[in-house]
PDB file of N, CA, C and O in Angstrom:
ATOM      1  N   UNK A   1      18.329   2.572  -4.967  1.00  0.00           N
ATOM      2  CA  UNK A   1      17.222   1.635  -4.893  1.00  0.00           C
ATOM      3  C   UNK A   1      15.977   2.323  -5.444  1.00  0.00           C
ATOM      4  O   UNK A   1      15.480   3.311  -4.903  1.00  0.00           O
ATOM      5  N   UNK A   2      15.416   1.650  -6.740  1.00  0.00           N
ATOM      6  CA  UNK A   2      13.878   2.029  -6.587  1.00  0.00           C
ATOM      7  C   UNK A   2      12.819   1.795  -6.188  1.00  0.00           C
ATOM      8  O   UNK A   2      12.508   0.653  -6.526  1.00  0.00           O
ATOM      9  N   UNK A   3      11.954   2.345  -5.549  1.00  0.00           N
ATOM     10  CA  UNK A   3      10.894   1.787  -4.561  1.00  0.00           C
ATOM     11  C   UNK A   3      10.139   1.153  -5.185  1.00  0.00           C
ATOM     12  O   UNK A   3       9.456   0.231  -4.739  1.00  0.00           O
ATOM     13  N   UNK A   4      10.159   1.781  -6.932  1.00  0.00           N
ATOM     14  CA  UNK A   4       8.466   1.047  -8.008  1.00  0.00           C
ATOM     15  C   UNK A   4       9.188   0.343  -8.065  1.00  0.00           C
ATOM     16  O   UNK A   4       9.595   0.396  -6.904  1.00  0.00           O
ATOM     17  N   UNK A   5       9.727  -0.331  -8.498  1.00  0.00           N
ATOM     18  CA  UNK A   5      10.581  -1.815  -8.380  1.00  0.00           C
ATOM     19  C   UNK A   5      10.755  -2.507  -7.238  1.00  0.00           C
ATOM     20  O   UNK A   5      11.104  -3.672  -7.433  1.00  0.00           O
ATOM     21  N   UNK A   6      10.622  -2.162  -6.029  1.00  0.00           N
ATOM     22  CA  UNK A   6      10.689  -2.924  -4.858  1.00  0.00           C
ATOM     23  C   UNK A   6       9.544  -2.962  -3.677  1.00  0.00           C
ATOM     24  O   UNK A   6       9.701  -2.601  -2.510  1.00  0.00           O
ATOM     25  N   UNK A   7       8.225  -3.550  -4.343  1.00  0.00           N
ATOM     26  CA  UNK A   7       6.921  -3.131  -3.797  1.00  0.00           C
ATOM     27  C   UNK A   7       6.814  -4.315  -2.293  1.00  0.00           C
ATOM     28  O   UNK A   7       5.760  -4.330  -1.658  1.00  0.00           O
ATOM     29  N   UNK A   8       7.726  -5.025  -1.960  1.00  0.00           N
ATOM     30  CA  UNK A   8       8.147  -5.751  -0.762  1.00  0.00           C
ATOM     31  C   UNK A   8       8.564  -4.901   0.503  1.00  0.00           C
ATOM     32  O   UNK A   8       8.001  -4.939   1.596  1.00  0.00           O
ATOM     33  N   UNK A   9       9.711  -4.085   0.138  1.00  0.00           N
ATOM     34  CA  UNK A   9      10.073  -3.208   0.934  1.00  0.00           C
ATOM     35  C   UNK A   9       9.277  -2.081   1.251  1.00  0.00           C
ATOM     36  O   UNK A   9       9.535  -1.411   2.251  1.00  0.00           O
ATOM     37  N   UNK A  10       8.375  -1.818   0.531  1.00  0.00           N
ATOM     38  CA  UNK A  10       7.499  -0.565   0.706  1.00  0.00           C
ATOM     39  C   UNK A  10       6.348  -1.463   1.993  1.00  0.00           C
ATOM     40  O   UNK A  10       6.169  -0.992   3.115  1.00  0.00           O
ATOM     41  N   UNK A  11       5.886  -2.388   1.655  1.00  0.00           N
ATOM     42  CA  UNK A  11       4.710  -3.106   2.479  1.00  0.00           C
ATOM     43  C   UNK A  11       5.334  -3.552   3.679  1.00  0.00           C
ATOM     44  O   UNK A  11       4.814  -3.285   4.762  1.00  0.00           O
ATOM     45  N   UNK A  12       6.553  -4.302   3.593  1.00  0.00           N
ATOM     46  CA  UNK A  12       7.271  -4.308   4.687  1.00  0.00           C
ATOM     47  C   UNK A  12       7.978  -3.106   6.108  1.00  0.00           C
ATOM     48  O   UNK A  12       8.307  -3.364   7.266  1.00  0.00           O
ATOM     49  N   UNK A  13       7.981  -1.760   5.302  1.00  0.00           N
ATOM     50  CA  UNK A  13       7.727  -0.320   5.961  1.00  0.00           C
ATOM     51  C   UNK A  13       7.170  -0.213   6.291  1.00  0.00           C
ATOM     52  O   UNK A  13       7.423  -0.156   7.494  1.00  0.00           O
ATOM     53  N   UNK A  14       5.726  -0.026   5.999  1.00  0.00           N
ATOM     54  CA  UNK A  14       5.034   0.502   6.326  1.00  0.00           C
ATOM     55  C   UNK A  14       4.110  -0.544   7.750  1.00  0.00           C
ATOM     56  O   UNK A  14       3.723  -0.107   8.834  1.00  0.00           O
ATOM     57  N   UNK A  15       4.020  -1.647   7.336  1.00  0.00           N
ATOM     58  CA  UNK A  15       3.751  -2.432   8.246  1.00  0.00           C
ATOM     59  C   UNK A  15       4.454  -2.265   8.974  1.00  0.00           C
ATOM     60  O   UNK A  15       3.692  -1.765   9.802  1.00  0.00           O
ATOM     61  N   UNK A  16       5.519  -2.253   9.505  1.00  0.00           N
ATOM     62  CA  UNK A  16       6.798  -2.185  10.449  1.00  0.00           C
ATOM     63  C   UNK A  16       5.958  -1.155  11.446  1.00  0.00           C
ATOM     64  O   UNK A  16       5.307  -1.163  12.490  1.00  0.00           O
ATOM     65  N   UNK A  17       6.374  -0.361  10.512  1.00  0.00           N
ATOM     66  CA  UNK A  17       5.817   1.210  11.621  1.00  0.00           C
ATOM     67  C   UNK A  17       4.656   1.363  11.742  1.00  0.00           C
ATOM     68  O   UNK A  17       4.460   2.405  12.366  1.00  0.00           O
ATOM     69  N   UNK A  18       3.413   0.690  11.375  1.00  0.00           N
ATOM     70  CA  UNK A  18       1.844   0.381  12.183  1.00  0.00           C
ATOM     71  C   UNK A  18       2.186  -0.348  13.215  1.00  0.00           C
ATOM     72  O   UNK A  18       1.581  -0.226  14.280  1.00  0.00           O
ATOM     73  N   UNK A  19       3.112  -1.137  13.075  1.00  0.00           N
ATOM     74  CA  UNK A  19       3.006  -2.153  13.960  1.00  0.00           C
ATOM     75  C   UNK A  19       3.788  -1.611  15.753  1.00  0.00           C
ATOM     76  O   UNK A  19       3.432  -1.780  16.919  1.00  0.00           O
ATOM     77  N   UNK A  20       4.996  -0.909  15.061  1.00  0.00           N
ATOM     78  CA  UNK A  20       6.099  -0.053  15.699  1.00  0.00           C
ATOM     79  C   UNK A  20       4.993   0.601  16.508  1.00  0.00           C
ATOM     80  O   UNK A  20       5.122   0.361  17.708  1.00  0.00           O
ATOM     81  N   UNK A  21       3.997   1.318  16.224  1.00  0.00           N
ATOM     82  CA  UNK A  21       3.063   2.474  16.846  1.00  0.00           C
ATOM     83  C   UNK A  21       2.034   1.823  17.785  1.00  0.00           C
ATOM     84  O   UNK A  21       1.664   2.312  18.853  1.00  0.00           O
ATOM     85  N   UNK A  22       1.580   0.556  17.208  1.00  0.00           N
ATOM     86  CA  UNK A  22       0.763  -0.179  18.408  1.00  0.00           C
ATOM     87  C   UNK A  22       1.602  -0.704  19.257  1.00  0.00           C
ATOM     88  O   UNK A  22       1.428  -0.528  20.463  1.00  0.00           O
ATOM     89  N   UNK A  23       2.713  -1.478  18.754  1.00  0.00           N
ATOM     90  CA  UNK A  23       3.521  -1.420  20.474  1.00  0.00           C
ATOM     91  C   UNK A  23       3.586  -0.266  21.255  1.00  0.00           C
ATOM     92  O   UNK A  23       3.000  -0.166  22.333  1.00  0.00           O
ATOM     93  N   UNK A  24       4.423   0.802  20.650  1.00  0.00           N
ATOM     94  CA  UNK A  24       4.447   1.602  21.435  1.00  0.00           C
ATOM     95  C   UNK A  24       3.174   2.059  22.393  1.00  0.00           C
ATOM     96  O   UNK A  24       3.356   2.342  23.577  1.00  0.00           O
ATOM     97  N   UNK A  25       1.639   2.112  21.658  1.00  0.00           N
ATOM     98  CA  UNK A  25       0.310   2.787  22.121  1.00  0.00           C
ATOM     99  C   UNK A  25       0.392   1.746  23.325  1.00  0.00           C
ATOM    100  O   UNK A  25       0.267   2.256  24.439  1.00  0.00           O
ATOM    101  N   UNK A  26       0.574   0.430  23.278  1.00  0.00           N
ATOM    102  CA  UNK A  26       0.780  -0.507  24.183  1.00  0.00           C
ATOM    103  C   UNK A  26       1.287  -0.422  25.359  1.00  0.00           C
ATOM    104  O   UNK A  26       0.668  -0.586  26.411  1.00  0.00           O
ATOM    105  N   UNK A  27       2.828  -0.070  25.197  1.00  0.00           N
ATOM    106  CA  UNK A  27       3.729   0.165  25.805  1.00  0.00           C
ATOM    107  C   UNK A  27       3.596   1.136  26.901  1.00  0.00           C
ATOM    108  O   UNK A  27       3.857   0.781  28.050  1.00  0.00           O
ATOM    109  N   UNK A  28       3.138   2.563  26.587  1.00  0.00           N
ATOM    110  CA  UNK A  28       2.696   3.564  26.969  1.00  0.00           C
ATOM    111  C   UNK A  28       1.103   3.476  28.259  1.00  0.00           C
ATOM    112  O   UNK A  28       0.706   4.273  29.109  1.00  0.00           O
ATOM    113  N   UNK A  29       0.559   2.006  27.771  1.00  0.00           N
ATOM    114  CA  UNK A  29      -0.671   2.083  28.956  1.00  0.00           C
ATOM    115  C   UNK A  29      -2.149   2.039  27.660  1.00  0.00           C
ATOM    116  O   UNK A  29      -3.153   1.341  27.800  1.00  0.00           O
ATOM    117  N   UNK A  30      -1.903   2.879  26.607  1.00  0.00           N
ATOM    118  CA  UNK A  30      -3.131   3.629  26.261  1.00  0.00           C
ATOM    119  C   UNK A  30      -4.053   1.886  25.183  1.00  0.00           C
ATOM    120  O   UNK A  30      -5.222   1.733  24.828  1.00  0.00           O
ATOM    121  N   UNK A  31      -3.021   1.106  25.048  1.00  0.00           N
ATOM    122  CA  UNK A  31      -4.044  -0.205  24.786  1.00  0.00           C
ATOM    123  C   UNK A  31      -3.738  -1.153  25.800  1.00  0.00           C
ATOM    124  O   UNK A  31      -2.662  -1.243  26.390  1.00  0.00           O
ATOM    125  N   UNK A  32      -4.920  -1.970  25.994  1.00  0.00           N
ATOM    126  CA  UNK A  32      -4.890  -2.752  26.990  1.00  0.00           C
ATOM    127  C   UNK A  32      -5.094  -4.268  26.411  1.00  0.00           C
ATOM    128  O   UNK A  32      -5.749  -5.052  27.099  1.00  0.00           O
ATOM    129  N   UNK A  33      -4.674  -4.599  25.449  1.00  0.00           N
ATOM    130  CA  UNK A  33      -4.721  -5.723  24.308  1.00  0.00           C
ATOM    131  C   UNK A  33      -4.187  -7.001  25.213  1.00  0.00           C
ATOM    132  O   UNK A  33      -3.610  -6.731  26.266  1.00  0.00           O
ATOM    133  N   UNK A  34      -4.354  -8.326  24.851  1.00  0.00           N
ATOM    134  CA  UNK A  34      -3.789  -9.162  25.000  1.00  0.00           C
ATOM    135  C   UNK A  34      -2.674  -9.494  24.084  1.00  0.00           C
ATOM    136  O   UNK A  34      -2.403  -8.561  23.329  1.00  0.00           O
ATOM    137  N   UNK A  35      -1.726 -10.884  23.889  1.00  0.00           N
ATOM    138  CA  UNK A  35      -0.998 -10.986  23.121  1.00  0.00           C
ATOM    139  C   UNK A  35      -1.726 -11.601  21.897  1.00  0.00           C
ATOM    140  O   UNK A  35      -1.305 -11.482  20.747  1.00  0.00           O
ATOM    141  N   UNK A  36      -2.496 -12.057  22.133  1.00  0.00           N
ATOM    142  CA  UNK A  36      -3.373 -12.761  20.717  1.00  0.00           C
ATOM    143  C   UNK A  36      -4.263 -11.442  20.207  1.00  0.00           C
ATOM    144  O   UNK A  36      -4.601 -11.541  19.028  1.00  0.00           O
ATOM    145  N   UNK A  37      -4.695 -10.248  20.871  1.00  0.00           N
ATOM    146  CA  UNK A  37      -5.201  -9.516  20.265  1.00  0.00           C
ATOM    147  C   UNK A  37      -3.914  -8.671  19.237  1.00  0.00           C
ATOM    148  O   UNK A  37      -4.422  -8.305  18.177  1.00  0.00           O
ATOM    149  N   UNK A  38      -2.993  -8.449  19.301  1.00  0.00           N
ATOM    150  CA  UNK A  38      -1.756  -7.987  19.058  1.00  0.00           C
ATOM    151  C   UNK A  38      -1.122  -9.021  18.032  1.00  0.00           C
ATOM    152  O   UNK A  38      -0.097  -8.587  17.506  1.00  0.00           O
ATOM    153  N   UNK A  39      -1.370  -9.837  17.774  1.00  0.00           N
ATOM    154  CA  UNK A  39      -0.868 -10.973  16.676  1.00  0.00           C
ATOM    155  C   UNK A  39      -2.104 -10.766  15.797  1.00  0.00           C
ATOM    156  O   UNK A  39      -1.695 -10.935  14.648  1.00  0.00           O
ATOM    157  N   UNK A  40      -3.435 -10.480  15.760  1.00  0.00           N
ATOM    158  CA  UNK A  40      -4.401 -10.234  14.730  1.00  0.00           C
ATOM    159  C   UNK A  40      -4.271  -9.049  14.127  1.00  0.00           C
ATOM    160  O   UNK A  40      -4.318  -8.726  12.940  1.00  0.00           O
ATOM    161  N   UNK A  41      -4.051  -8.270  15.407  1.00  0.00           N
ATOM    162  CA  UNK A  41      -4.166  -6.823  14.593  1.00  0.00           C
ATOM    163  C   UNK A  41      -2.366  -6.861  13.513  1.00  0.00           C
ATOM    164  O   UNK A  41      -2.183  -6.179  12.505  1.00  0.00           O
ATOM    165  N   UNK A  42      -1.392  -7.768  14.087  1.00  0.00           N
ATOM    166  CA  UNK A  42      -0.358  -7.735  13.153  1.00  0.00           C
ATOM    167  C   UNK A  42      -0.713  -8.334  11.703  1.00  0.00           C
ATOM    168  O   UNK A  42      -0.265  -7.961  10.619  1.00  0.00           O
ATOM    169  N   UNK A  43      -1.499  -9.210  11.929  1.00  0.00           N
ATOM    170  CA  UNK A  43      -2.044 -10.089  10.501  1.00  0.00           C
ATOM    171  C   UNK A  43      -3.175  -9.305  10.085  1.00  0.00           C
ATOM    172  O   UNK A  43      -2.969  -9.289   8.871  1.00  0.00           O
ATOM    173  N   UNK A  44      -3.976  -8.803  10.218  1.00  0.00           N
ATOM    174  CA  UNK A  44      -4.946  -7.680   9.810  1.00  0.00           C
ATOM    175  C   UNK A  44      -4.059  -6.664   9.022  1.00  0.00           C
ATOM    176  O   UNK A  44      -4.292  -6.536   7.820  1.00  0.00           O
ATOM    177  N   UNK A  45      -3.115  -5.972   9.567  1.00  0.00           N
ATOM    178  CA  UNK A  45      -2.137  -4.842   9.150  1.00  0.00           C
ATOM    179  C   UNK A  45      -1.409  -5.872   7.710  1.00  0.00           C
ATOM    180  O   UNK A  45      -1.496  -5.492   6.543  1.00  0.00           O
ATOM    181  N   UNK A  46      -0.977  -6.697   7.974  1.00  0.00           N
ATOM    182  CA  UNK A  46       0.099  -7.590   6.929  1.00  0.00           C
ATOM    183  C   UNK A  46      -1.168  -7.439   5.508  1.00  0.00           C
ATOM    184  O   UNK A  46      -0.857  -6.761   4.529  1.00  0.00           O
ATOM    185  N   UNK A  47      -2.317  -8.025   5.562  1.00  0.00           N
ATOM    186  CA  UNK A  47      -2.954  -8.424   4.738  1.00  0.00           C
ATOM    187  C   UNK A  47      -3.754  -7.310   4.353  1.00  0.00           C
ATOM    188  O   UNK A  47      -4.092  -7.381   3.171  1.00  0.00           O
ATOM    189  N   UNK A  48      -4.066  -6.551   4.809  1.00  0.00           N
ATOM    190  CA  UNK A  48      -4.444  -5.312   4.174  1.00  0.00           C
ATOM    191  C   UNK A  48      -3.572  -4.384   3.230  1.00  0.00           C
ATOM    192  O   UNK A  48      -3.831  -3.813   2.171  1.00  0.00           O
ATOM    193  N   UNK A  49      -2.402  -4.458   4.050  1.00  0.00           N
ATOM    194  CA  UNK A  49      -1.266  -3.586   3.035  1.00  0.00           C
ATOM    195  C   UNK A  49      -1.041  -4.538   2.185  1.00  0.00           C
ATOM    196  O   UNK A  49      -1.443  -4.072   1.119  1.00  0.00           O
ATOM    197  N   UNK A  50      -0.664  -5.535   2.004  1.00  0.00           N
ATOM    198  CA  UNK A  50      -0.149  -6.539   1.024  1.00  0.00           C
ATOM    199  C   UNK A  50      -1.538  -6.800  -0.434  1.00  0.00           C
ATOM    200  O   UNK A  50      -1.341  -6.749  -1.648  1.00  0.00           O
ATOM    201  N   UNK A  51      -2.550  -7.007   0.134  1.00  0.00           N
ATOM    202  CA  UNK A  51      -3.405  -6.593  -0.995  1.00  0.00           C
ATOM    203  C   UNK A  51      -4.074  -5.476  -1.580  1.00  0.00           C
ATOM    204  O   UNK A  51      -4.828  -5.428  -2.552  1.00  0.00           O
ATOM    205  N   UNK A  52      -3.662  -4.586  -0.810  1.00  0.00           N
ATOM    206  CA  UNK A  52      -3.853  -2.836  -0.713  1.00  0.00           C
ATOM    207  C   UNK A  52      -3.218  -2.041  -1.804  1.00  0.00           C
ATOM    208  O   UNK A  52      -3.540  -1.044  -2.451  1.00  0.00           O
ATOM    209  N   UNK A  53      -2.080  -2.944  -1.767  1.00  0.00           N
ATOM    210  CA  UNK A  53      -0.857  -2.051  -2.603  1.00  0.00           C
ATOM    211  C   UNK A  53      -0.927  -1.963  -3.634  1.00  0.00           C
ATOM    212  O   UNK A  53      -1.136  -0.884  -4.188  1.00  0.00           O
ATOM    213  N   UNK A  54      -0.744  -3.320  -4.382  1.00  0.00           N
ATOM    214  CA  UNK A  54      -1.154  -3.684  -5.428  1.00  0.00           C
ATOM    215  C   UNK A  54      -2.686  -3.095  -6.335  1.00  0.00           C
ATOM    216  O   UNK A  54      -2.749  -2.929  -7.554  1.00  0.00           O
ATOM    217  N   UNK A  55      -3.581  -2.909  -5.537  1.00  0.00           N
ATOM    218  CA  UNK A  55      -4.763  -2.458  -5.878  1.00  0.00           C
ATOM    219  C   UNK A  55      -4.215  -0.600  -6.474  1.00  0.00           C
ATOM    220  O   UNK A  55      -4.494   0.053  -7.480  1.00  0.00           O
ATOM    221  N   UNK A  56      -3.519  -0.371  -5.487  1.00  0.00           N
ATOM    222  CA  UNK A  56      -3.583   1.318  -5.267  1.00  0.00           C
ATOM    223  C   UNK A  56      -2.905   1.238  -6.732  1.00  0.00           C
ATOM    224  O   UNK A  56      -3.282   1.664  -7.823  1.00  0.00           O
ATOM    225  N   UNK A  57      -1.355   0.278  -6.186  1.00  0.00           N
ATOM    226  CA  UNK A  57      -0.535   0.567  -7.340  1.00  0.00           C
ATOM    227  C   UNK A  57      -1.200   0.766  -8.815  1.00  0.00           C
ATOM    228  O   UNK A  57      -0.996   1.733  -9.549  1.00  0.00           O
ATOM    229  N   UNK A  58      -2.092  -0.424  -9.111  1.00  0.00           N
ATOM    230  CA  UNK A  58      -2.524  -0.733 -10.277  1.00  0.00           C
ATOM    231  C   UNK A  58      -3.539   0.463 -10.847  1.00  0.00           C
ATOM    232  O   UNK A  58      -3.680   0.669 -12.053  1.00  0.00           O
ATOM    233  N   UNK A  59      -4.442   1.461  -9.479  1.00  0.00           N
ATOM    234  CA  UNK A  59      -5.348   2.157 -10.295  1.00  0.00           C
ATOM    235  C   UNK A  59      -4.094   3.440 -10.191  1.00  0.00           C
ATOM    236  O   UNK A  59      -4.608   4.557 -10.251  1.00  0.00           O
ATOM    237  N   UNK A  60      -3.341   3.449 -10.120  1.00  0.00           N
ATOM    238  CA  UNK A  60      -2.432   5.027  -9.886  1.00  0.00           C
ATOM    239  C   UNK A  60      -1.622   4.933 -11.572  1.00  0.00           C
ATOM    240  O   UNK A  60      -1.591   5.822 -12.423  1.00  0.00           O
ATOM    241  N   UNK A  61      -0.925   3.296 -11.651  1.00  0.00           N
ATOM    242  CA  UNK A  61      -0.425   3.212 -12.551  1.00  0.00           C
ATOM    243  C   UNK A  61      -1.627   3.394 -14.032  1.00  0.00           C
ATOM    244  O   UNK A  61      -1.286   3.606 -15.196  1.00  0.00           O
ATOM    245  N   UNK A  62      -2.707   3.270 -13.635  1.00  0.00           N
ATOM    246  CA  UNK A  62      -3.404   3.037 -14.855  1.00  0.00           C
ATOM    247  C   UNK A  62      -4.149   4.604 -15.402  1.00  0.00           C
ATOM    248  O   UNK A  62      -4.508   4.825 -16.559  1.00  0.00           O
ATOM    249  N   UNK A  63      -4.256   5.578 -14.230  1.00  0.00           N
ATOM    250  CA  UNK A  63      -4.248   6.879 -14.528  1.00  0.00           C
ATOM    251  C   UNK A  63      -3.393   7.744 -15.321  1.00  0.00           C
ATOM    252  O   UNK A  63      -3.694   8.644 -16.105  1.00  0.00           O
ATOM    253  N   UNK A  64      -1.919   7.150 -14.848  1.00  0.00           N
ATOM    254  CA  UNK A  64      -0.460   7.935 -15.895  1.00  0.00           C
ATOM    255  C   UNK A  64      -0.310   6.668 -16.923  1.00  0.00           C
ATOM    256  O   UNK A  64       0.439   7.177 -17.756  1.00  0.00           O
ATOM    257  N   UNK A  65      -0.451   5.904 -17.186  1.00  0.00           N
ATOM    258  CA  UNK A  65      -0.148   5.518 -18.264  1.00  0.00           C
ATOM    259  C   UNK A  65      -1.295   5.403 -19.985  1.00  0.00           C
ATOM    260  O   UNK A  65      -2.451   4.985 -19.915  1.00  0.00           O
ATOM    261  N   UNK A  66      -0.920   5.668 -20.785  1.00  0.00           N
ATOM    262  CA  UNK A  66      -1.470   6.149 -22.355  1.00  0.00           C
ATOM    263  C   UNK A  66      -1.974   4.473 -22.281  1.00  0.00           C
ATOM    264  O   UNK A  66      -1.236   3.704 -21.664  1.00  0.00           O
ATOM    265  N   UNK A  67      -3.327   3.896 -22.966  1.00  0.00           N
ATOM    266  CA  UNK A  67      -3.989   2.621 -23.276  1.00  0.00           C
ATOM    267  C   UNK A  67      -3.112   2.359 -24.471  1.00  0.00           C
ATOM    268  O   UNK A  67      -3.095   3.314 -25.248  1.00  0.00           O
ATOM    269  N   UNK A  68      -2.289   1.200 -24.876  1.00  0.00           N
ATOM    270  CA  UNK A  68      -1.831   1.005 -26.264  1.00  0.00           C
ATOM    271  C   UNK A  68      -2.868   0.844 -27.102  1.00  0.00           C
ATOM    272  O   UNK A  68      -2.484   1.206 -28.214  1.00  0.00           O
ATOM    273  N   UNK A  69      -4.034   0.470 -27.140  1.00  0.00           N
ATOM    274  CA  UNK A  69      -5.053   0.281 -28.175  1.00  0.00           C
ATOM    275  C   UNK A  69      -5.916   1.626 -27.979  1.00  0.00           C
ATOM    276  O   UNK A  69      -6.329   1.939 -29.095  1.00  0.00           O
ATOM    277  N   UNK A  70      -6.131   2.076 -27.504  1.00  0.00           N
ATOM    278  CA  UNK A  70      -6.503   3.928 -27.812  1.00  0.00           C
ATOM    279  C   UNK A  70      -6.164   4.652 -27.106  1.00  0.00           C
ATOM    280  O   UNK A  70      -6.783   5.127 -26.153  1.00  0.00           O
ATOM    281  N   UNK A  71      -4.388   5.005 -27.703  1.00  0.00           N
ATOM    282  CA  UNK A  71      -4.175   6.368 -26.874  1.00  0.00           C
ATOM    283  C   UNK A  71      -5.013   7.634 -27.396  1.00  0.00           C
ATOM    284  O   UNK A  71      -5.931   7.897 -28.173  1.00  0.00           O
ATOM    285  N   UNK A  72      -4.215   8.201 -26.574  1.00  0.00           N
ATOM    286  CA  UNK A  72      -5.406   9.939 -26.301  1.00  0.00           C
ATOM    287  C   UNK A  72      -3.905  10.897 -25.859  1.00  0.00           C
ATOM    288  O   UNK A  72      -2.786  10.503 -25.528  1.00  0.00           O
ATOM    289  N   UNK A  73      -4.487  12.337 -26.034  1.00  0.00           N
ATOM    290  CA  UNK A  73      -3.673  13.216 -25.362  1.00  0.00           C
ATOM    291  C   UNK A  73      -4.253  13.637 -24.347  1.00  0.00           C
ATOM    292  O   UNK A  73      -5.217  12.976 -23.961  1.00  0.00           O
ATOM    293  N   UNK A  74      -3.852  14.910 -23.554  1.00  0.00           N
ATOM    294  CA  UNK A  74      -4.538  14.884 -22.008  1.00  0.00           C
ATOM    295  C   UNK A  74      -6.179  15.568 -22.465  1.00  0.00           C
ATOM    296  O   UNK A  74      -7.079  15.784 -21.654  1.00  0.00           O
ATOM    297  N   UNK A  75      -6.241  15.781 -23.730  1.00  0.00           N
ATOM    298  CA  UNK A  75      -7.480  16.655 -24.003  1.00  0.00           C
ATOM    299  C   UNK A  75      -8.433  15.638 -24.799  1.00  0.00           C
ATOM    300  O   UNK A  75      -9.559  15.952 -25.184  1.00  0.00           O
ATOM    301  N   UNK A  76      -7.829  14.348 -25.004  1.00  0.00           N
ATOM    302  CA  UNK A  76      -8.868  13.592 -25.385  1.00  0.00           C
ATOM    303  C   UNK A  76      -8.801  12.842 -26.904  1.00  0.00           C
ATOM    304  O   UNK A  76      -9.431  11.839 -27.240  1.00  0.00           O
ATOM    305  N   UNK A  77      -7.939  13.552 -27.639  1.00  0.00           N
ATOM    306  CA  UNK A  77      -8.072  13.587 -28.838  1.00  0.00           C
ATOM    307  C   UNK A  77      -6.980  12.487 -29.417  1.00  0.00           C
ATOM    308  O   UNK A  77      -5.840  12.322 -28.982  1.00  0.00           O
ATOM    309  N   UNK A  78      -7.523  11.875 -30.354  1.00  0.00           N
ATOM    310  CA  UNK A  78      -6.449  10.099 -30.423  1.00  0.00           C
ATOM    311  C   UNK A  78      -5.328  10.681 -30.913  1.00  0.00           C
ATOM    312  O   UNK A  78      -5.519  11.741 -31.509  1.00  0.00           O
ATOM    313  N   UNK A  79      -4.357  10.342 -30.842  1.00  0.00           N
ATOM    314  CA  UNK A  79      -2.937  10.425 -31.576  1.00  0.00           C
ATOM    315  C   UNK A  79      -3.050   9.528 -32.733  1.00  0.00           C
ATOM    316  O   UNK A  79      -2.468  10.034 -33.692  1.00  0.00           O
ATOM    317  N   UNK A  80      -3.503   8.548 -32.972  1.00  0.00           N
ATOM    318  CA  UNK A  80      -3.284   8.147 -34.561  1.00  0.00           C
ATOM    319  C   UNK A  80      -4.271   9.485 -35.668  1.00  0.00           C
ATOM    320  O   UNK A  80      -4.886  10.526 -35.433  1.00  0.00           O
ATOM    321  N   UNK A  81      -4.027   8.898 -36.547  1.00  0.00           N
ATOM    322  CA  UNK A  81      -4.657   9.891 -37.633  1.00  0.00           C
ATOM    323  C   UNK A  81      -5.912   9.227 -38.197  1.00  0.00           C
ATOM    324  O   UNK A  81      -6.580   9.799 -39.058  1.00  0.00           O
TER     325      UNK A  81
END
């Protein structure tokens, strides 16, 4: 499986286990939340990672990848002639 190809499963992880950790903080005593406070903070978590990703993805991808209308080498200098 590749993960850059499967940017569902990555948001779906990671949410899981924010979410996994506030139950547990829950569970444990140390939050004292209601159930509607615990359904926001799940939709807070959903919508942050879900438009998060994409953002990150896009400036990470746009650092390693060469511009087709002016590439460069890592020192600056164009590759056409």
């Amino acid at each position: 499986m590749n993960l850059k190809r499967e940017p569902a499963i990555v948001t779906g992880t990671v949410v899981g286990l924010i979410m996994a950790f506030v139950t547990w903080l829950k569970t444990m005593g140390y939050l004292d939340w209601t159930p509607e406070q615990v359904t926001a903070t799940e939709r807070l978590v959903e919508y942050v990672v879900m438009f998060g990703t994409p953002v990150v993805g896009a400036i990470v991808t746009r650092y390693f990848v060469t511009p087709v209308s002016d590439p460069r080498d890592n020192n600056g200098n164009p590759l056409r002639p």
